[in-house]
C-alpha positions as CSV (number, residue, x, y, z in Angstrom):
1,X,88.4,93.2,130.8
2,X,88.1,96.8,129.1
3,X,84.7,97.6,128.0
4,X,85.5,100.3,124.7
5,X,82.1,102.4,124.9
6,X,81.4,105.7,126.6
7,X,77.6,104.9,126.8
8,X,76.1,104.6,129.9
9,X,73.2,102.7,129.3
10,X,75.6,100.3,127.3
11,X,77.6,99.5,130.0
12,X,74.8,99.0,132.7
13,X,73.3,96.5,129.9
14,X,76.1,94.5,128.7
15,X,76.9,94.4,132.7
16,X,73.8,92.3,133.3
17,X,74.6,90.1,130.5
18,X,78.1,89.3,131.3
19,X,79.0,90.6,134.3
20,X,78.7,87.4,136.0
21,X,81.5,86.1,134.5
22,X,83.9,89.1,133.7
23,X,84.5,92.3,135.5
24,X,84.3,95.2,133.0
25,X,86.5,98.6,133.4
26,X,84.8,101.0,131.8
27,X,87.0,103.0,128.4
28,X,88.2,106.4,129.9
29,X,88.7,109.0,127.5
30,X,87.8,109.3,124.2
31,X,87.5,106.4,121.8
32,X,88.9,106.8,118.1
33,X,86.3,107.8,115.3
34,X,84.1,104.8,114.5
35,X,85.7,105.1,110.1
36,X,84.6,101.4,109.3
37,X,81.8,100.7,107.0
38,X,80.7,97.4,108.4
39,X,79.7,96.8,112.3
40,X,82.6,94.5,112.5
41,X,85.1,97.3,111.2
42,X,83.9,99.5,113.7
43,X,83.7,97.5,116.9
44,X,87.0,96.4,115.9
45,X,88.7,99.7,115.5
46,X,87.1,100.3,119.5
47,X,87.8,96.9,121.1
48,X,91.4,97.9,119.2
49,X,91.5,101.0,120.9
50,X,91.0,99.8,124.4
51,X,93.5,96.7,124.1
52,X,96.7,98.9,122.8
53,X,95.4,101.6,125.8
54,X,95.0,99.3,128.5
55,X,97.2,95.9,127.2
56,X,93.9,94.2,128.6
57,X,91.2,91.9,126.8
58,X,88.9,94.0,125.1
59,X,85.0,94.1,124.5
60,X,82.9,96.4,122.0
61,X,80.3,96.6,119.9
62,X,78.7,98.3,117.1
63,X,74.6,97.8,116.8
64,X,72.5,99.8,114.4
65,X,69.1,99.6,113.2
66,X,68.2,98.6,109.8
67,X,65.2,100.0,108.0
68,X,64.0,97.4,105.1
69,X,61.7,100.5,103.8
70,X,65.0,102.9,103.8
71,X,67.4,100.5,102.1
72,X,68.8,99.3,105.4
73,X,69.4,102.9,106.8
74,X,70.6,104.0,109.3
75,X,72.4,100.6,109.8
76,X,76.4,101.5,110.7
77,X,75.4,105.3,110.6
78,X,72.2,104.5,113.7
79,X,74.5,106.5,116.0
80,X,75.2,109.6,113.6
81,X,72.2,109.1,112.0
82,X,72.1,112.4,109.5
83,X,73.9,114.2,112.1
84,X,71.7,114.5,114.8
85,X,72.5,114.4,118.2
86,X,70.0,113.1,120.7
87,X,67.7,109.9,120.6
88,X,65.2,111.4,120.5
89,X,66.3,113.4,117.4
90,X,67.3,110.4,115.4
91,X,64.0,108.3,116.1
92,X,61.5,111.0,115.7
93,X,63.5,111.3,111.9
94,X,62.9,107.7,111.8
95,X,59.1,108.3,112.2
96,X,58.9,111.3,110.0
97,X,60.7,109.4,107.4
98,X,57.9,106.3,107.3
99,X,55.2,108.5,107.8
100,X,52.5,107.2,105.7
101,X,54.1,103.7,105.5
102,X,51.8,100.3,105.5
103,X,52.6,98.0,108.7
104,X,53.1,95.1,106.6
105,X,56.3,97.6,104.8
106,X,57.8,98.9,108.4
107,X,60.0,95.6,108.8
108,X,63.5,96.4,110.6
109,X,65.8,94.9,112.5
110,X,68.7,95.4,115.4
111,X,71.9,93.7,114.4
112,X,74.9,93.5,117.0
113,X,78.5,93.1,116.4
114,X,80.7,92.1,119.4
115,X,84.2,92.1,119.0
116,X,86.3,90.3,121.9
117,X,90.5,90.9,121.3
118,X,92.0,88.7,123.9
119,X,94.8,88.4,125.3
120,X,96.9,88.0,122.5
121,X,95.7,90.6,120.3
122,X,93.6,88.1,118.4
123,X,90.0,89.2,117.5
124,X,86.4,87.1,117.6
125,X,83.1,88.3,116.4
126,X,79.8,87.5,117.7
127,X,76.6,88.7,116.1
128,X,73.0,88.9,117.2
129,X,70.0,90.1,115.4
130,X,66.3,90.9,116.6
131,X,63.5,91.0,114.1
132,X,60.6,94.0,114.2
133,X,59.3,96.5,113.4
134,X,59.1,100.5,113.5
135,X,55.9,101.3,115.6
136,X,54.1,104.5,114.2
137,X,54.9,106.8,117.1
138,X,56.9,106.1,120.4
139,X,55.8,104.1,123.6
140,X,57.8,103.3,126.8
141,X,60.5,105.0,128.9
142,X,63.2,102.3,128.9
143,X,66.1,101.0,127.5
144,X,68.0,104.1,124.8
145,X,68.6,104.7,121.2
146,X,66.3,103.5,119.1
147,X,64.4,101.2,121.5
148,X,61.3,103.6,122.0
149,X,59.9,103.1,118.1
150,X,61.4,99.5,118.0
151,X,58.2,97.3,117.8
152,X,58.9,93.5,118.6
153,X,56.2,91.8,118.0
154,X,56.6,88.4,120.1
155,X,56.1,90.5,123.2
156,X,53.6,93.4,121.5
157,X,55.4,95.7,122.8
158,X,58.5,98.2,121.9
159,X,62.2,97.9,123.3
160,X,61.6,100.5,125.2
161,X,58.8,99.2,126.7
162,X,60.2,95.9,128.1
163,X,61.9,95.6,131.7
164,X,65.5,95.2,131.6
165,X,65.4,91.7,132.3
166,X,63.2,90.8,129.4
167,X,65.2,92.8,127.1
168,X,68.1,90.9,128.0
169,X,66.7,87.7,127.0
170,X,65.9,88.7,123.5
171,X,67.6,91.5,122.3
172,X,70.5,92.3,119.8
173,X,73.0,93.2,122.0
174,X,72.0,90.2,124.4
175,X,72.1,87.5,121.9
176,X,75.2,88.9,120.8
177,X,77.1,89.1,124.0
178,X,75.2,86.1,125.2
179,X,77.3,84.1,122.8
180,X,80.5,85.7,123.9
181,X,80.1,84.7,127.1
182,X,79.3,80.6,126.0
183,X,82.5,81.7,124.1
184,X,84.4,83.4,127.2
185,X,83.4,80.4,129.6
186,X,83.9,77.6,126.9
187,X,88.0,78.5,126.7
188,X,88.3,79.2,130.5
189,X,87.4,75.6,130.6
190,X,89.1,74.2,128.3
191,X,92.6,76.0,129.8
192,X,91.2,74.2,132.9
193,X,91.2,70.9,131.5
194,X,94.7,71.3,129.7
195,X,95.6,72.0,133.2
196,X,94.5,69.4,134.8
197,X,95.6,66.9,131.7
198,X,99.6,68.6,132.3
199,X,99.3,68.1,136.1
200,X,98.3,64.5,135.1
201,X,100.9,64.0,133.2
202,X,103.3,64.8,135.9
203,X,101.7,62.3,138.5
């Protein structure tokens, strides 16, 4: 199965979540221009990509971070968030953005997208969304994008912050690809048991 990103710490996290079950290829070359204006759009036009490329089953994703005090901003734009290029770029802009900004009125979230085209060309979406806040300056060297000013207060801590395997039970992206997989494993069985019923039938 074709994984359709070019992000490196991507791929080693959505390997942890599913890589149990699937064995990803990594995209080569570069993907088409994420045009959409919804995260479905966009994973779509990658996990589209990847599929016509490879004539594979094809995962990708689209996650942004949604600001309630900035109208939902960055949202689909997280990753070309006013056109700046690093992480650290686009958080710090964050920051200087809600500077001055109650607690109680820093409320965001991480929504994921996943879209899975099978074998037949036939999409399926699976979303997952984690509840927070932004803290007021940066903490902890994990995780990538947005993760370092992404407080979640269950845990106290930011994204960032978290050890992988922690992050992977509660985040976005995990929730999201967590539910592909109960997806993924639900029709390998039931092409089992159709299996089984014709092999039955022939008895």
């Amino acid at each position: 199965m074709v994984l359709a990103t070019g992000n490196l710490g991507k791929v080693r996290e959505i390997s942890q979540l599913i890589g149990d079950v699937v064995e990803l290829i990594p995209y080569e070359g570069a993907l088409p221009e994420e045009t959409g204006t919804t995260y479905a759009e966009n994973a779509f036009i990658k996990a589209k990509a990847a599929f016509d490329k490879y004539n594979l089953p094809s995962l990708a994703d689209d996650s942004g971070l949604e600001v309630d005090f900035l109208g939902g901003q960055p949202g689909v734009h997280s990753n070309r968030f006013l056109g700046l290029k690093s992480d650290q770029e686009k958080y710090m802009r964050i920051l200087k953005l809600l500077k001055g900004v109650p607690w109680q009125e820093r409320t965001a979230r991480f929504r994921c997208l996943v879209c899975y085209v099978d074998k037949t060309g036939t999409a399926h979406y699976f979303e997952g969304v984690a509840e927070g806040y932004i803290a007021t300056e940066p903490a902890g060297e994990g995780g990538f994008g947005y993760d370092p000013v992404f407080y979640y207060p269950p845990l106290q801590k930011t994204f960032a912050q978290l050890p992988a395997q922690v992050k992977n039970q509660i985040s976005h992206r995990s929730q999201a690809f967590l539910r592909f997989k109960q997806y993924y494993l639900s029709t390998i069985e039931n092409i089992r048991t159709t299996q089984r019923g014709g092999e039955n039938k022939h008895e």
